[in-house]
mmCIF file as Biopython writes it, N, C-alpha, C and O atoms, coordinates in Angstrom:
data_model
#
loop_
_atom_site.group_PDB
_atom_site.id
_atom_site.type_symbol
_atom_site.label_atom_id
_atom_site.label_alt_id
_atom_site.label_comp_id
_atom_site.label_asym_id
_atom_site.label_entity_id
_atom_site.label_seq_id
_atom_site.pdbx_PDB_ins_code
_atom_site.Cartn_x
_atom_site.Cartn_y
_atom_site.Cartn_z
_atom_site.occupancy
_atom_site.B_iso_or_equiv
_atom_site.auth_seq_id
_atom_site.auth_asym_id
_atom_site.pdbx_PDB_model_num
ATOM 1   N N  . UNK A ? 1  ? 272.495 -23.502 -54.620 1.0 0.0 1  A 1 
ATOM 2   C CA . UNK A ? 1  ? 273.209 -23.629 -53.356 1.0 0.0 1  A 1 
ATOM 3   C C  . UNK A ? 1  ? 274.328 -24.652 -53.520 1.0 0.0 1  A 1 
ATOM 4   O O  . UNK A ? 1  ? 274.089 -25.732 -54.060 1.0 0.0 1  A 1 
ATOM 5   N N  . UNK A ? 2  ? 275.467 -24.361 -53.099 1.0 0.0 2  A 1 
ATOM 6   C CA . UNK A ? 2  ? 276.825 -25.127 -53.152 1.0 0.0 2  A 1 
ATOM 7   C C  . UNK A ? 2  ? 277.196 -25.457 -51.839 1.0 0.0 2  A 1 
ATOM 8   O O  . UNK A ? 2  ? 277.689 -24.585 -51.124 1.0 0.0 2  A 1 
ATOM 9   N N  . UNK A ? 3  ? 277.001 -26.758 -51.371 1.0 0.0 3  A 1 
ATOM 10  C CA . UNK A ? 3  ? 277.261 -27.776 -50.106 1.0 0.0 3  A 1 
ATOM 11  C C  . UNK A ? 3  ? 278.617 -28.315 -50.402 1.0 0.0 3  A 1 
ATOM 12  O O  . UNK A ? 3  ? 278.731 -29.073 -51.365 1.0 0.0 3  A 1 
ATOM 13  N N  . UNK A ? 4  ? 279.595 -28.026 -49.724 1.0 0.0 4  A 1 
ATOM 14  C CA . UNK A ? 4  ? 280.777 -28.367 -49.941 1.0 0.0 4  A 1 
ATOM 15  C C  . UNK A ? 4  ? 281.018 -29.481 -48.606 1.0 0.0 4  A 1 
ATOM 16  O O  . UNK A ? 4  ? 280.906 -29.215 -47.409 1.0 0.0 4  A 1 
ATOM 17  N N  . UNK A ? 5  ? 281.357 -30.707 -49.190 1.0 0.0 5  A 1 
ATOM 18  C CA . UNK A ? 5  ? 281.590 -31.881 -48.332 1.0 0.0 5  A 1 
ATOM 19  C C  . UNK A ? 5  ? 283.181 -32.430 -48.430 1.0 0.0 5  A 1 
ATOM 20  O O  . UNK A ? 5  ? 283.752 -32.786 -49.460 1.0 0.0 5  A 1 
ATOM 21  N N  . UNK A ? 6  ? 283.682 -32.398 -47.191 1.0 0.0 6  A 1 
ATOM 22  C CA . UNK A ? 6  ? 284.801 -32.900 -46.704 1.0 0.0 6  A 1 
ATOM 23  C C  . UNK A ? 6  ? 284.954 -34.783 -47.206 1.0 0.0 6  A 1 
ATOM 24  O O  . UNK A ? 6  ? 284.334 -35.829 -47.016 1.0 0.0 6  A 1 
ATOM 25  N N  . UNK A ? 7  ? 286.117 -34.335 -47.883 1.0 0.0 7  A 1 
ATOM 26  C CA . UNK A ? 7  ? 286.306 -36.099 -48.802 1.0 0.0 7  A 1 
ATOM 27  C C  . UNK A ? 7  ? 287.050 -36.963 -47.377 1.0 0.0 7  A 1 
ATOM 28  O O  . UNK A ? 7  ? 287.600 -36.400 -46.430 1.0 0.0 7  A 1 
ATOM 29  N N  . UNK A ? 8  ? 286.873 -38.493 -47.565 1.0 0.0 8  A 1 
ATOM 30  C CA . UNK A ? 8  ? 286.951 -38.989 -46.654 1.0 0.0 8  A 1 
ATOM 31  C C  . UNK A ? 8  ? 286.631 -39.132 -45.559 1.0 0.0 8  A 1 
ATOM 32  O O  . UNK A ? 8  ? 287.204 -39.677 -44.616 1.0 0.0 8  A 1 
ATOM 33  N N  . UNK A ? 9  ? 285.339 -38.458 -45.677 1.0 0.0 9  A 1 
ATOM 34  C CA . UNK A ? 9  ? 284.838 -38.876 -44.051 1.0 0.0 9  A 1 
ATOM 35  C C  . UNK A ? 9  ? 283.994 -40.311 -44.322 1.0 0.0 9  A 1 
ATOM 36  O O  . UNK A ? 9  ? 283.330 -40.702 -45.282 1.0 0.0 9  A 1 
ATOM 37  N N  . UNK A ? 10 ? 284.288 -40.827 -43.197 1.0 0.0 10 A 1 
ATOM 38  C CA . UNK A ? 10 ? 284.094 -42.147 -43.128 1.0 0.0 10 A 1 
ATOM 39  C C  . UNK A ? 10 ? 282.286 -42.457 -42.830 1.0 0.0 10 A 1 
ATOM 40  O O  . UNK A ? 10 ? 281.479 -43.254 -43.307 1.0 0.0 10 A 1 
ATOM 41  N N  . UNK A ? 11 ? 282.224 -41.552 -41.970 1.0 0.0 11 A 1 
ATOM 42  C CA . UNK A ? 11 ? 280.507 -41.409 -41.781 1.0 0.0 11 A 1 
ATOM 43  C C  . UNK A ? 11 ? 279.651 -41.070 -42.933 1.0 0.0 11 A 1 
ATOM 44  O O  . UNK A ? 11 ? 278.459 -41.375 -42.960 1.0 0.0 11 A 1 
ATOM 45  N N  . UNK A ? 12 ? 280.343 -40.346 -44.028 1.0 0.0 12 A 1 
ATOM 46  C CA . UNK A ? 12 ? 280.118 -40.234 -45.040 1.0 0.0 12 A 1 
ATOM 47  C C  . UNK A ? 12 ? 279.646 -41.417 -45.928 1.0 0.0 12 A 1 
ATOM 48  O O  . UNK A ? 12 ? 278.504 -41.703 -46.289 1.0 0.0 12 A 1 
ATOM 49  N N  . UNK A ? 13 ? 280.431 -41.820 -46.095 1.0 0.0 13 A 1 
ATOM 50  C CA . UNK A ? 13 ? 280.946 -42.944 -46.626 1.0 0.0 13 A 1 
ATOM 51  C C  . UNK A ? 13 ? 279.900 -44.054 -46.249 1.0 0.0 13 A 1 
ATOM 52  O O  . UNK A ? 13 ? 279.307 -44.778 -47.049 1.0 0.0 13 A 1 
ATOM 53  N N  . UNK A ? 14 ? 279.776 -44.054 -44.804 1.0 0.0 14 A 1 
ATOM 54  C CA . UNK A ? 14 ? 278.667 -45.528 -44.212 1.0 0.0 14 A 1 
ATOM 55  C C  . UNK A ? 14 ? 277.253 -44.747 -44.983 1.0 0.0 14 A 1 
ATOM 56  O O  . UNK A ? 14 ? 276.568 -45.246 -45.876 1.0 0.0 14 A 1 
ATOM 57  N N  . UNK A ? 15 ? 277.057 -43.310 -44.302 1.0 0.0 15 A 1 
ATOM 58  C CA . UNK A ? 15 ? 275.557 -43.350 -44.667 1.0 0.0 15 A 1 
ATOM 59  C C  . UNK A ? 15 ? 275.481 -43.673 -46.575 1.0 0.0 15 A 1 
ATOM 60  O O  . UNK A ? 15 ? 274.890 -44.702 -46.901 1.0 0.0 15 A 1 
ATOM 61  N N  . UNK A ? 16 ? 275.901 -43.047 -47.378 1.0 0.0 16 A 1 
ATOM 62  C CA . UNK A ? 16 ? 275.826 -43.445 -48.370 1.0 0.0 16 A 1 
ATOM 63  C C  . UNK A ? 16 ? 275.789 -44.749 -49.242 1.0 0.0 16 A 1 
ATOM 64  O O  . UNK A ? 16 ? 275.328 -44.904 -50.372 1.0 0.0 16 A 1 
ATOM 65  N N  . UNK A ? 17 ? 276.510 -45.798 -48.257 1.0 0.0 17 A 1 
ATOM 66  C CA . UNK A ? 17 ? 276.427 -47.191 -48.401 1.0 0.0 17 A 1 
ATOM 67  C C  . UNK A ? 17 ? 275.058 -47.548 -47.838 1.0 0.0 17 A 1 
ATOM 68  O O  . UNK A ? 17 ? 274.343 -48.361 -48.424 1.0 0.0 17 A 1 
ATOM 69  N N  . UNK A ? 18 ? 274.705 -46.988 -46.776 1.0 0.0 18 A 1 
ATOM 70  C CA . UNK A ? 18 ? 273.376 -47.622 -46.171 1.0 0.0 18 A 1 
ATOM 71  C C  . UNK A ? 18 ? 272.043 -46.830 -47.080 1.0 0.0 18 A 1 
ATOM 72  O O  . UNK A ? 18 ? 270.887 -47.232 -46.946 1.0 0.0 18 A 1 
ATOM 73  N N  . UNK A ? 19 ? 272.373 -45.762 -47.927 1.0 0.0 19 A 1 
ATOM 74  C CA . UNK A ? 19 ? 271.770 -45.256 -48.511 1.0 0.0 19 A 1 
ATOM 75  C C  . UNK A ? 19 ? 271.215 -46.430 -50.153 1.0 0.0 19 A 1 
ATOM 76  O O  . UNK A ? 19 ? 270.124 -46.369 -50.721 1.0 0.0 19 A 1 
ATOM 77  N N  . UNK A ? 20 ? 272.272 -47.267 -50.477 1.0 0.0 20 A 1 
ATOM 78  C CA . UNK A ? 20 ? 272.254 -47.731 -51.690 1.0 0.0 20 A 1 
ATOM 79  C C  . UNK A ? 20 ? 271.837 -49.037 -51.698 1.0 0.0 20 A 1 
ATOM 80  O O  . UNK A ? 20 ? 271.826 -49.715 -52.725 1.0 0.0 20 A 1 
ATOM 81  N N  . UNK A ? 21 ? 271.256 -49.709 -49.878 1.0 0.0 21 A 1 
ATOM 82  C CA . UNK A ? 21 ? 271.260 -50.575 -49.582 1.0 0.0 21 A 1 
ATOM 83  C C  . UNK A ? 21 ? 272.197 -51.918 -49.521 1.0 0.0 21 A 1 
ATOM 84  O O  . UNK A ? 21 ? 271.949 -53.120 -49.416 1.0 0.0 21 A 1 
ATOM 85  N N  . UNK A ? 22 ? 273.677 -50.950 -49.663 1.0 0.0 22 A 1 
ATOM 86  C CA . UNK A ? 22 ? 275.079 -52.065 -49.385 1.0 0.0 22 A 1 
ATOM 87  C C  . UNK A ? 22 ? 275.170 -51.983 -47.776 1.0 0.0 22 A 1 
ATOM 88  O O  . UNK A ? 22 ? 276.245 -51.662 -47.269 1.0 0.0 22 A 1 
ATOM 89  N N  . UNK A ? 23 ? 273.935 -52.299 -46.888 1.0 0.0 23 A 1 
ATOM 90  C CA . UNK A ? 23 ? 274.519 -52.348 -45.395 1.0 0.0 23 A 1 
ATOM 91  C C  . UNK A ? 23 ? 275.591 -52.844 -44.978 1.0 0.0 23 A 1 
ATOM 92  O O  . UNK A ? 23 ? 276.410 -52.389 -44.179 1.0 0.0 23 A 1 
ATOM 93  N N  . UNK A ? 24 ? 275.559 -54.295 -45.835 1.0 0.0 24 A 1 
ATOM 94  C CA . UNK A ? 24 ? 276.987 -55.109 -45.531 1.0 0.0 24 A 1 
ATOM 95  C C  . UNK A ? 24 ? 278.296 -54.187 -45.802 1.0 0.0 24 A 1 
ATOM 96  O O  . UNK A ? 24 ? 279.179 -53.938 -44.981 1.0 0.0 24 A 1 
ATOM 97  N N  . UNK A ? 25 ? 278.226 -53.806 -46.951 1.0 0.0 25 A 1 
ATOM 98  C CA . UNK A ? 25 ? 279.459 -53.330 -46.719 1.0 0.0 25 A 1 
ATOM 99  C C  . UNK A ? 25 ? 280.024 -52.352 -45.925 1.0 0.0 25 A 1 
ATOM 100 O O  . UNK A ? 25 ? 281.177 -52.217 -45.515 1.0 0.0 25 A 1 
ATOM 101 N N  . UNK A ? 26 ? 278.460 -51.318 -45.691 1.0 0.0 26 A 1 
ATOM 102 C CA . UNK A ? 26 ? 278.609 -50.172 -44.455 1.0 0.0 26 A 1 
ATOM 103 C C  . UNK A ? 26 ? 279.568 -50.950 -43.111 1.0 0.0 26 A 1 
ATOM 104 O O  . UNK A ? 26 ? 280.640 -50.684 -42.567 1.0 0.0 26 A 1 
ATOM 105 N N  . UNK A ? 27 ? 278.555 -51.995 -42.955 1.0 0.0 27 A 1 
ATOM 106 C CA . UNK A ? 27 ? 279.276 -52.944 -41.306 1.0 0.0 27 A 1 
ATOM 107 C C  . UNK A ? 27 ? 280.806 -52.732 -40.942 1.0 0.0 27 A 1 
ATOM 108 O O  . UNK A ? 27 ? 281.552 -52.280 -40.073 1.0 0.0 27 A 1 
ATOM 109 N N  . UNK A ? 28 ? 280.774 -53.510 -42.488 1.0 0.0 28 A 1 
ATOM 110 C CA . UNK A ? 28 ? 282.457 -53.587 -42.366 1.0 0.0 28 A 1 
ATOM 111 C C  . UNK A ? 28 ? 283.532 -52.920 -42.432 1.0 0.0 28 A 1 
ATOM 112 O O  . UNK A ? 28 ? 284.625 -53.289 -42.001 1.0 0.0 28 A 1 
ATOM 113 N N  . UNK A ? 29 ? 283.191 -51.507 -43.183 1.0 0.0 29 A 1 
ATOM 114 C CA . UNK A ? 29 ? 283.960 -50.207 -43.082 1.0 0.0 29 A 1 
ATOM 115 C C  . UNK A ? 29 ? 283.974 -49.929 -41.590 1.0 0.0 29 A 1 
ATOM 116 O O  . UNK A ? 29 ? 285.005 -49.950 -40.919 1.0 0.0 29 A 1 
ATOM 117 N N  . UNK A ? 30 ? 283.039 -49.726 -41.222 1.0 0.0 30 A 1 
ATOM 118 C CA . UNK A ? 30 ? 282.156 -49.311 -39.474 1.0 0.0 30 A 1 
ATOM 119 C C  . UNK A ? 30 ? 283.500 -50.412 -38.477 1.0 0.0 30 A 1 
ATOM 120 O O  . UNK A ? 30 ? 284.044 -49.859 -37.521 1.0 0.0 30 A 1 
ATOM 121 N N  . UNK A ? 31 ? 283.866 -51.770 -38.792 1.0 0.0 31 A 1 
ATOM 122 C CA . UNK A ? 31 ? 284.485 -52.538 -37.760 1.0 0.0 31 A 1 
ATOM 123 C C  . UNK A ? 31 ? 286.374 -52.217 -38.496 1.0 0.0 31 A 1 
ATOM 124 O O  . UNK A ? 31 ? 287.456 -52.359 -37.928 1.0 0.0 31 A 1 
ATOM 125 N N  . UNK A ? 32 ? 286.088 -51.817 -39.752 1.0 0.0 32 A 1 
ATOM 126 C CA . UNK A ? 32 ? 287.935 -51.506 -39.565 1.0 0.0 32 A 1 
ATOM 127 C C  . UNK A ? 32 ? 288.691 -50.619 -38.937 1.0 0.0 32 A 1 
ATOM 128 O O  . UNK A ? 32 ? 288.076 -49.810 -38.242 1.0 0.0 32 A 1 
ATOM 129 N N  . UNK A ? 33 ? 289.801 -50.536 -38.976 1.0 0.0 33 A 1 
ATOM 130 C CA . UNK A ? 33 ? 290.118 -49.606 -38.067 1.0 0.0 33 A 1 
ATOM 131 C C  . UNK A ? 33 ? 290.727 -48.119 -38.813 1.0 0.0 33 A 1 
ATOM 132 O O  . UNK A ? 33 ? 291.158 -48.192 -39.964 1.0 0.0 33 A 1 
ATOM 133 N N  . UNK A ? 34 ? 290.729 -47.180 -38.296 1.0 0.0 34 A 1 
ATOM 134 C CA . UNK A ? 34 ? 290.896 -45.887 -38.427 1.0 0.0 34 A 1 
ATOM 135 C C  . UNK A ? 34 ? 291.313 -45.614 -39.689 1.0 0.0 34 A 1 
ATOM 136 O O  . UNK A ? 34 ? 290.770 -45.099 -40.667 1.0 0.0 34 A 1 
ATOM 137 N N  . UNK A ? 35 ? 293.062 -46.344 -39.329 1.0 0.0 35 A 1 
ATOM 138 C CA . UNK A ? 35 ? 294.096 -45.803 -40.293 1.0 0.0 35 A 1 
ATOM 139 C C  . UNK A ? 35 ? 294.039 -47.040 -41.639 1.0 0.0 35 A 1 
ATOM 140 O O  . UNK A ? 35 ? 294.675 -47.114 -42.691 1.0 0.0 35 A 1 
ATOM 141 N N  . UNK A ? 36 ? 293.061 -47.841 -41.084 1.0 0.0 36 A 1 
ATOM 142 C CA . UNK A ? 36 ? 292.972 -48.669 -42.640 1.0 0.0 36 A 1 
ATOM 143 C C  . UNK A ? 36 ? 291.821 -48.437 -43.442 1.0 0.0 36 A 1 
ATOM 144 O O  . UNK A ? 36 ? 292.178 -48.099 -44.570 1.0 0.0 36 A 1 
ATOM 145 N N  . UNK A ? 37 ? 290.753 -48.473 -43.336 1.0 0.0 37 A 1 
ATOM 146 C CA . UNK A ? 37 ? 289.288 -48.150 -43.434 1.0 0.0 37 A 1 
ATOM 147 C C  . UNK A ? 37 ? 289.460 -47.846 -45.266 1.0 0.0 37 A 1 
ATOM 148 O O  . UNK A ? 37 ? 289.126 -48.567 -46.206 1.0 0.0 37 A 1 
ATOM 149 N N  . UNK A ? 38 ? 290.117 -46.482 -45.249 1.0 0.0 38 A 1 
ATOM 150 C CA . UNK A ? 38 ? 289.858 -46.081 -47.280 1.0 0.0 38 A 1 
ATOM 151 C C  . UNK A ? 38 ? 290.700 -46.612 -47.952 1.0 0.0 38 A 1 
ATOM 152 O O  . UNK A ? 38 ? 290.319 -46.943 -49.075 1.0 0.0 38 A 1 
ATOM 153 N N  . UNK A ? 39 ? 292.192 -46.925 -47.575 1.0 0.0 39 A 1 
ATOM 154 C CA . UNK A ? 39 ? 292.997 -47.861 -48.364 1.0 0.0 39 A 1 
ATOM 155 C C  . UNK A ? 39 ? 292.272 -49.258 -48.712 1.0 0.0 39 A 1 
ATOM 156 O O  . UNK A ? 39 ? 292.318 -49.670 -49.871 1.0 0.0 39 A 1 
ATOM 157 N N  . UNK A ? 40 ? 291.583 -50.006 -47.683 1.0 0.0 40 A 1 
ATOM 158 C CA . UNK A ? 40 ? 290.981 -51.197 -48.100 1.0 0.0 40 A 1 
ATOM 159 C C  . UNK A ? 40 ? 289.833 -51.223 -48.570 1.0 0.0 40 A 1 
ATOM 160 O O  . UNK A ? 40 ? 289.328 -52.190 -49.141 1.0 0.0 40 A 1 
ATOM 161 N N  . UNK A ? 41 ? 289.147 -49.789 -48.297 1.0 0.0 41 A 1 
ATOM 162 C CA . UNK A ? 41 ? 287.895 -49.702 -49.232 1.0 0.0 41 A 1 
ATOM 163 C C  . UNK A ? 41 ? 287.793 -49.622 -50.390 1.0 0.0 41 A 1 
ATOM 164 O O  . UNK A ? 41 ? 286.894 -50.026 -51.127 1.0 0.0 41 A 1 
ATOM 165 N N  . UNK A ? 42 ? 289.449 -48.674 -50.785 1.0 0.0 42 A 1 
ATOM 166 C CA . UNK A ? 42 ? 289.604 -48.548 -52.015 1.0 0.0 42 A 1 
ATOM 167 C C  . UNK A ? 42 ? 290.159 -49.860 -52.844 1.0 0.0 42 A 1 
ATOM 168 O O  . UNK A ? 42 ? 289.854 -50.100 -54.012 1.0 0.0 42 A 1 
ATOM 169 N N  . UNK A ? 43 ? 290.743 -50.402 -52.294 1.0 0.0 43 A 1 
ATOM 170 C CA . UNK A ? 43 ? 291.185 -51.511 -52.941 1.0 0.0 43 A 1 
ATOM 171 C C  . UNK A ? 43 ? 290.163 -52.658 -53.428 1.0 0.0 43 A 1 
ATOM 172 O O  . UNK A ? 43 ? 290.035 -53.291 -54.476 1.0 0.0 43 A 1 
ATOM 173 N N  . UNK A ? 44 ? 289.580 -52.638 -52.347 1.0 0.0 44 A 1 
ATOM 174 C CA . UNK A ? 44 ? 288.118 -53.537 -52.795 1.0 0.0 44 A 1 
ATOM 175 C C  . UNK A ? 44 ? 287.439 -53.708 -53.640 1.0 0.0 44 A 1 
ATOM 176 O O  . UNK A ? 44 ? 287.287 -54.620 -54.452 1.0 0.0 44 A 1 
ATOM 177 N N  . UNK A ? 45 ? 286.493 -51.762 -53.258 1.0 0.0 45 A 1 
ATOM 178 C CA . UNK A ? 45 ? 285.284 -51.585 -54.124 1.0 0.0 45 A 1 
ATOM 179 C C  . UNK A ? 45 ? 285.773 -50.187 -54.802 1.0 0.0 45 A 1 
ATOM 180 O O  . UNK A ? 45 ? 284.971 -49.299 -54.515 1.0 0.0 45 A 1 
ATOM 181 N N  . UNK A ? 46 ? 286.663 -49.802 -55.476 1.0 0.0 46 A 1 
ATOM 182 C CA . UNK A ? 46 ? 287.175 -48.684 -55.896 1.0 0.0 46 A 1 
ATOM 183 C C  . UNK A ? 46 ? 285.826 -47.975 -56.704 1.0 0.0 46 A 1 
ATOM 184 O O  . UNK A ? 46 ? 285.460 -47.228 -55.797 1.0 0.0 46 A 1 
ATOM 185 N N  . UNK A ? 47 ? 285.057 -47.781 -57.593 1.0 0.0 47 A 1 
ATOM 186 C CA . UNK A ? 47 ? 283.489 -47.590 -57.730 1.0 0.0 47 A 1 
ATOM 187 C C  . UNK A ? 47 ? 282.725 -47.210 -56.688 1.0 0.0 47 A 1 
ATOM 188 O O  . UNK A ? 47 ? 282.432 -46.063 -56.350 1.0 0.0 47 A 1 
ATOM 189 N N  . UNK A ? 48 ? 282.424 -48.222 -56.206 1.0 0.0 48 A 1 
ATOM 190 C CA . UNK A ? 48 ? 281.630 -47.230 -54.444 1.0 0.0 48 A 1 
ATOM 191 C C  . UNK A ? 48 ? 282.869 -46.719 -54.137 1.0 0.0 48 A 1 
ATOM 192 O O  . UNK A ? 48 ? 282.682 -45.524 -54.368 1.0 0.0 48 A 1 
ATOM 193 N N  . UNK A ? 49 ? 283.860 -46.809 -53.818 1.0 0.0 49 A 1 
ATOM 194 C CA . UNK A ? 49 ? 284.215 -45.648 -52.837 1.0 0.0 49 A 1 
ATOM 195 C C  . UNK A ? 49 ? 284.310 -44.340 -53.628 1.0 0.0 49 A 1 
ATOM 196 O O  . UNK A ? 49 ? 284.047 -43.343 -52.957 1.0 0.0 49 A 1 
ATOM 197 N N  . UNK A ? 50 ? 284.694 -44.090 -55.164 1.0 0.0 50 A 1 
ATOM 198 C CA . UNK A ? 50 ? 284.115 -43.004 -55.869 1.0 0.0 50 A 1 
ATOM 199 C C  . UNK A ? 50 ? 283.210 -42.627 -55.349 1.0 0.0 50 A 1 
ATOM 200 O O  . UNK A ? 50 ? 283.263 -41.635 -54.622 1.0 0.0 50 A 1 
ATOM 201 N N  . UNK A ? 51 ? 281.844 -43.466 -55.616 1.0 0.0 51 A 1 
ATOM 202 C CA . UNK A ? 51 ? 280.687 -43.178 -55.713 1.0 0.0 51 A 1 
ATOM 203 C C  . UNK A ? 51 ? 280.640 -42.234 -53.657 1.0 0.0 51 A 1 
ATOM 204 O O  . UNK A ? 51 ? 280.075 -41.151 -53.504 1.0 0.0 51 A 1 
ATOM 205 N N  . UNK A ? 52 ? 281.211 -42.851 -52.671 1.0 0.0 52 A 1 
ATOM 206 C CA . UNK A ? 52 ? 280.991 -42.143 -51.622 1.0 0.0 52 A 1 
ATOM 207 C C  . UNK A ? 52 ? 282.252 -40.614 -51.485 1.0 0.0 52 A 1 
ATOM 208 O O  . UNK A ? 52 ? 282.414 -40.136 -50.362 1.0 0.0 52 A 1 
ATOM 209 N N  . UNK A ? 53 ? 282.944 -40.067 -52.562 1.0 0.0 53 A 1 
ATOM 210 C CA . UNK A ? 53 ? 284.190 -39.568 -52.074 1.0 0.0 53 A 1 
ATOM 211 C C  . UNK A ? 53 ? 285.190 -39.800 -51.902 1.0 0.0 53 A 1 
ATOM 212 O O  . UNK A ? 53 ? 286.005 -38.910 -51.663 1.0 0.0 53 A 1 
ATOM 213 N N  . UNK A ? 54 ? 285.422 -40.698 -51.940 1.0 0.0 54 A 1 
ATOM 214 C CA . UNK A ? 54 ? 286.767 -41.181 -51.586 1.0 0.0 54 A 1 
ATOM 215 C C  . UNK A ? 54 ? 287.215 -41.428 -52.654 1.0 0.0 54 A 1 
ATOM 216 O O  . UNK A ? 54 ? 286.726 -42.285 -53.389 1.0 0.0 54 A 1 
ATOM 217 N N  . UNK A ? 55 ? 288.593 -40.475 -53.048 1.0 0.0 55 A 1 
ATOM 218 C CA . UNK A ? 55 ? 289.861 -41.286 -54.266 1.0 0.0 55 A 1 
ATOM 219 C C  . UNK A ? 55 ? 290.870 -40.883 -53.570 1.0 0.0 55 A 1 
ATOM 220 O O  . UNK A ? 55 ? 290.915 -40.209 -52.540 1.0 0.0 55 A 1 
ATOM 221 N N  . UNK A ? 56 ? 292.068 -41.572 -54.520 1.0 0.0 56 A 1 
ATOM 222 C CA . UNK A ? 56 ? 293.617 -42.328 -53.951 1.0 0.0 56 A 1 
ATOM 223 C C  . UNK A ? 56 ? 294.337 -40.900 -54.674 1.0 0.0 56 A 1 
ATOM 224 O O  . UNK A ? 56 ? 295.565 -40.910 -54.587 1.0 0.0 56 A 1 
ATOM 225 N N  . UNK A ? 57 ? 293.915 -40.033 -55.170 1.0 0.0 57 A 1 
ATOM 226 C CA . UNK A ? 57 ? 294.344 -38.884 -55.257 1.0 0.0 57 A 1 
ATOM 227 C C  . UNK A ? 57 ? 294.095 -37.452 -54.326 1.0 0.0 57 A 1 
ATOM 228 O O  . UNK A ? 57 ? 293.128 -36.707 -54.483 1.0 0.0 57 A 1 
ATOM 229 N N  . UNK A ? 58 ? 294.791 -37.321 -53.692 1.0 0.0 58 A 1 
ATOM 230 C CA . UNK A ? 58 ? 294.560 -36.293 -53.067 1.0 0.0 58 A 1 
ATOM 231 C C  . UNK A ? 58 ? 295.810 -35.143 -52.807 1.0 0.0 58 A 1 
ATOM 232 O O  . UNK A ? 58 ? 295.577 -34.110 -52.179 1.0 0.0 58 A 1 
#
C-alpha cells in the first residue's frame, strides 16, 4: 500500500516531533507563525525537518 503524504504540512511535522519525543521543539513550531514556521525550521534543525518532510527544494 502507497500512502502518499503532502510535504509541508506543519501538523505533520508537530506529530512527528512529538512522536521522537522532541516536544520542545513541536511547541515552538506550534507558536511560529504561518509564513515563517519551515524556513526557520529549516534553518535550525535541517535533519529533523528532513526527517518530518520538509526540504528547501521544491
Amino acid at each position: 500500500m502507497l500512502v502518499l503524504m503532502e510535504k509541508k504540512d506543519r501538523a505533520h511535522a508537530i506529530a512527528v516531533l512529538d512522536q521522537m519525543g522532541l516536544n520542545q521543539i513541536a511547541d515552538w513550531i506550534k507558536a511560529l507563525p504561518d509564513h515563517k514556521w519551515e524556513r526557520m525550521f529549516l534553518s535550525r534543525w535541517p535533519t529533523l525537518a528532513k526527517k518530518c518532510g520538509i526540504s528547501e527544494t521544491e
